[in-house]
Backbone as ProteinMPNN parsed JSONL, in Angstrom:
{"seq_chain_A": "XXXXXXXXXXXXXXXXXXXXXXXXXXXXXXXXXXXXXXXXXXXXXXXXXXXXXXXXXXXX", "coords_chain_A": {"N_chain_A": [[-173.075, 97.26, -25.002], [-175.393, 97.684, -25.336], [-176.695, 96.669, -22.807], [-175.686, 98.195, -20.801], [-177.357, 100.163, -21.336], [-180.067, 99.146, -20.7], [-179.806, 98.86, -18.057], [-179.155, 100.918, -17.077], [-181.397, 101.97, -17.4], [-183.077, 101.193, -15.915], [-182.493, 101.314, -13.45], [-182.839, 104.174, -13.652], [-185.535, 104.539, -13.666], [-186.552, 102.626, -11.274], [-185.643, 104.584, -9.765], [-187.427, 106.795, -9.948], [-189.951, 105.506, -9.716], [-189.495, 104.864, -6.447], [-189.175, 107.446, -5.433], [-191.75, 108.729, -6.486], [-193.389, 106.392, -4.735], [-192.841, 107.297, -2.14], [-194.389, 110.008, -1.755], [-196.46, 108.998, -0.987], [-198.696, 108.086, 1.929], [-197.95, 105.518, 2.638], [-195.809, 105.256, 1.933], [-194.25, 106.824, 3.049], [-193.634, 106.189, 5.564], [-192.917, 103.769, 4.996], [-190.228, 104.039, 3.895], [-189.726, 105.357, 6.593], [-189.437, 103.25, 8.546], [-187.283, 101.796, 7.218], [-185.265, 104.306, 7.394], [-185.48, 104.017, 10.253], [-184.301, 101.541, 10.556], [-182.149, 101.355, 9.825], [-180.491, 103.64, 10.816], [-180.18, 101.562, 13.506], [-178.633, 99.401, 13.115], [-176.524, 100.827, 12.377], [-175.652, 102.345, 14.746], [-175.507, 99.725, 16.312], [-173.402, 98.836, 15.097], [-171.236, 100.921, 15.38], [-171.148, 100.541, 18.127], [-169.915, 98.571, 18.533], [-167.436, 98.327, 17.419], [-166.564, 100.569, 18.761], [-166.5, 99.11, 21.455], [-164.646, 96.979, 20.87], [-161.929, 98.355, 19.582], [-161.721, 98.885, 22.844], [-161.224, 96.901, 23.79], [-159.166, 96.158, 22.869], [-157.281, 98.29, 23.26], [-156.914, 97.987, 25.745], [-155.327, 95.52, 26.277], [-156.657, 92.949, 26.098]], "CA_chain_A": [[-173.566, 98.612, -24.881], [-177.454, 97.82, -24.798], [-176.978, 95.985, -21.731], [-175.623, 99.312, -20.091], [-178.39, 101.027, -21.255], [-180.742, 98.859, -19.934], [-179.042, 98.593, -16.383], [-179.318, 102.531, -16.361], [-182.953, 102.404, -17.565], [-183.993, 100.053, -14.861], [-182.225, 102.147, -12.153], [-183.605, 105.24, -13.423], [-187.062, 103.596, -13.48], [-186.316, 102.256, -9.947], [-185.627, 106.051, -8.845], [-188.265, 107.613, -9.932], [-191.087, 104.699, -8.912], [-189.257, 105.247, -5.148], [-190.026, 108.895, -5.012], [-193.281, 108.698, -6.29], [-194.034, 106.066, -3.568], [-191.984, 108.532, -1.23], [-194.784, 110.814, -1.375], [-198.139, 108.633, -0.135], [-198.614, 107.819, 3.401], [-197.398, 104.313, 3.185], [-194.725, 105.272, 1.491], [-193.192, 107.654, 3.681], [-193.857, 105.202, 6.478], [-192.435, 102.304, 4.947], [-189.162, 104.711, 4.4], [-189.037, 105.99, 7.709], [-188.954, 102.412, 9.274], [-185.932, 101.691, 6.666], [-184.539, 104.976, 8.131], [-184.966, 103.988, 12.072], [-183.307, 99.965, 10.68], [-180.144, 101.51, 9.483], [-179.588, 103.933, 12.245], [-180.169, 100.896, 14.769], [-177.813, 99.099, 12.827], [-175.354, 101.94, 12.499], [-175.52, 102.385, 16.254], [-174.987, 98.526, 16.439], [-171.997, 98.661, 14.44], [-170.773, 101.436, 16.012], [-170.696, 100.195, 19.421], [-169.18, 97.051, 18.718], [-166.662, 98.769, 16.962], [-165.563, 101.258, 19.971], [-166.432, 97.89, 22.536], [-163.616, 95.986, 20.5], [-161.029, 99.523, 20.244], [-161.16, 99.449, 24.458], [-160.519, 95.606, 24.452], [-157.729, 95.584, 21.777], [-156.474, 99.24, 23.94], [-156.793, 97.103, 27.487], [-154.832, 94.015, 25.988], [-157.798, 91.969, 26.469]], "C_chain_A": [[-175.067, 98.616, -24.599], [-177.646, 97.552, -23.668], [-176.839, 97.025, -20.568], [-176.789, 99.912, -20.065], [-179.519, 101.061, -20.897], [-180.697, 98.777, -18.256], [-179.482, 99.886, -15.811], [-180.807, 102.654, -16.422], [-183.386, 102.067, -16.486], [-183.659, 100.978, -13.68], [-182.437, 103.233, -12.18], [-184.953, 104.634, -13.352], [-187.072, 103.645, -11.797], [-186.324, 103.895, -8.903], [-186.905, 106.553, -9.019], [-189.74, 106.998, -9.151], [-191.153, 105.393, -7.099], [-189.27, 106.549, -4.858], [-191.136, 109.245, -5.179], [-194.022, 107.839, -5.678], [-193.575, 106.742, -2.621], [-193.213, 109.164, -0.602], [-195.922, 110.053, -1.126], [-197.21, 108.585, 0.961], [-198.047, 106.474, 3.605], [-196.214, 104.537, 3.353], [-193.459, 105.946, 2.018], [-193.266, 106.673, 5.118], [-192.938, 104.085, 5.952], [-190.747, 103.048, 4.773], [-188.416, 105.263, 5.679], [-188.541, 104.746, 8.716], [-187.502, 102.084, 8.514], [-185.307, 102.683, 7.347], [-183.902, 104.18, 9.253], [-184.11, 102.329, 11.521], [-182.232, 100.383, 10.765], [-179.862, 102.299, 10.028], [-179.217, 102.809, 13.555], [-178.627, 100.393, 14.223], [-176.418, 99.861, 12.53], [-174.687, 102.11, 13.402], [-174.791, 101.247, 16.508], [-173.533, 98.085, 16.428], [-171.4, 99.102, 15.196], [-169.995, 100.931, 17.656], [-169.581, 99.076, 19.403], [-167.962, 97.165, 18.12], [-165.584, 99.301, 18.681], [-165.697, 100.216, 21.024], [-164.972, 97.296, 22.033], [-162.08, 96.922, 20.541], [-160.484, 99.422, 21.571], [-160.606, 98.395, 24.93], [-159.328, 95.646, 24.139], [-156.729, 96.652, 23.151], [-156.081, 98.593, 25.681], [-156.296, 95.957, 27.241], [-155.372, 92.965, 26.209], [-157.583, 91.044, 24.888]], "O_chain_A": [[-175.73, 99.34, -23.856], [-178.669, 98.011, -23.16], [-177.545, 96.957, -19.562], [-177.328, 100.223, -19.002], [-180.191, 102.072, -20.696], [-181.652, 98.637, -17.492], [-179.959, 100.113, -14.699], [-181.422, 103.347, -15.611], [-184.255, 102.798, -16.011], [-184.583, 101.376, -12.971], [-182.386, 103.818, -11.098], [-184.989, 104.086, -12.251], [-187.545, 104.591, -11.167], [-186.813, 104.164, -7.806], [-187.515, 106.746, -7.968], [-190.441, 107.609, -8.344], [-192.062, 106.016, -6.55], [-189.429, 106.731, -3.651], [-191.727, 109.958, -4.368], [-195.237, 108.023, -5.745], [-194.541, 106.718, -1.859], [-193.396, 109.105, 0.614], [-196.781, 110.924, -0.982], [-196.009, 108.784, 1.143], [-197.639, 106.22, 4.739], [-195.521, 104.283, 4.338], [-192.268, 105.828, 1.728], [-192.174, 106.899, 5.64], [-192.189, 103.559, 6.775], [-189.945, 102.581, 5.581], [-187.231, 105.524, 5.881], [-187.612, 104.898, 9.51], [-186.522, 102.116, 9.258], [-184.55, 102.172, 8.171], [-182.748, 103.788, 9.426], [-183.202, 102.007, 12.287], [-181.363, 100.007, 11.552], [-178.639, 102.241, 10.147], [-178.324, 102.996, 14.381], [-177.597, 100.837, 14.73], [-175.34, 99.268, 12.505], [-173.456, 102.116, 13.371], [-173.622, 101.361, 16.875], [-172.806, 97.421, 17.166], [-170.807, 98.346, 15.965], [-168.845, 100.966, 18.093], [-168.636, 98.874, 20.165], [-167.249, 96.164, 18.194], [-164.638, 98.838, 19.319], [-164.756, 100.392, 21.799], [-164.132, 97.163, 22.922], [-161.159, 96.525, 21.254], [-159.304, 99.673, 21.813], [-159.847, 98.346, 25.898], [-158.42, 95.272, 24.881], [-155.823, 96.171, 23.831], [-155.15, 98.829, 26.45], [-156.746, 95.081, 27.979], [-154.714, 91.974, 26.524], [-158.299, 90.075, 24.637]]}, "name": "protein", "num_of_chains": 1, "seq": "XXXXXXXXXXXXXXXXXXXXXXXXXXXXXXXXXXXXXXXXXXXXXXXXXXXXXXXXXXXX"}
């Protein structure tokens, strides 16, 4: 049971730190490049997803 309660402390901790770096200028900067990574990679996925769909659908 303590070990829960530390797990939750740490990840509330962890939240609140990351919104109060949120709001400087790095901080919304260093978030927005995390943003643009995981749309690229989203995109990435994506494609290679519907690329592999048109092979499997073309008996390739």
């Amino acid at each position: 049971m303590k070990s829960i309660f530390w797990v939750l402390g740490g990840i509330g901790l962890g939240v609140v730190a990351a919104v109060l770096f949120s709001r400087t200028e790095t901080g919304k900067e260093f978030f927005e490049s995390v943003d643009a990574k995981a749309r690229q990679l989203k995109d990435a996925v994506a494609e290679g997803y519907n690329e592999r769909i048109e092979e499997l659908r073309n008996g390739n």
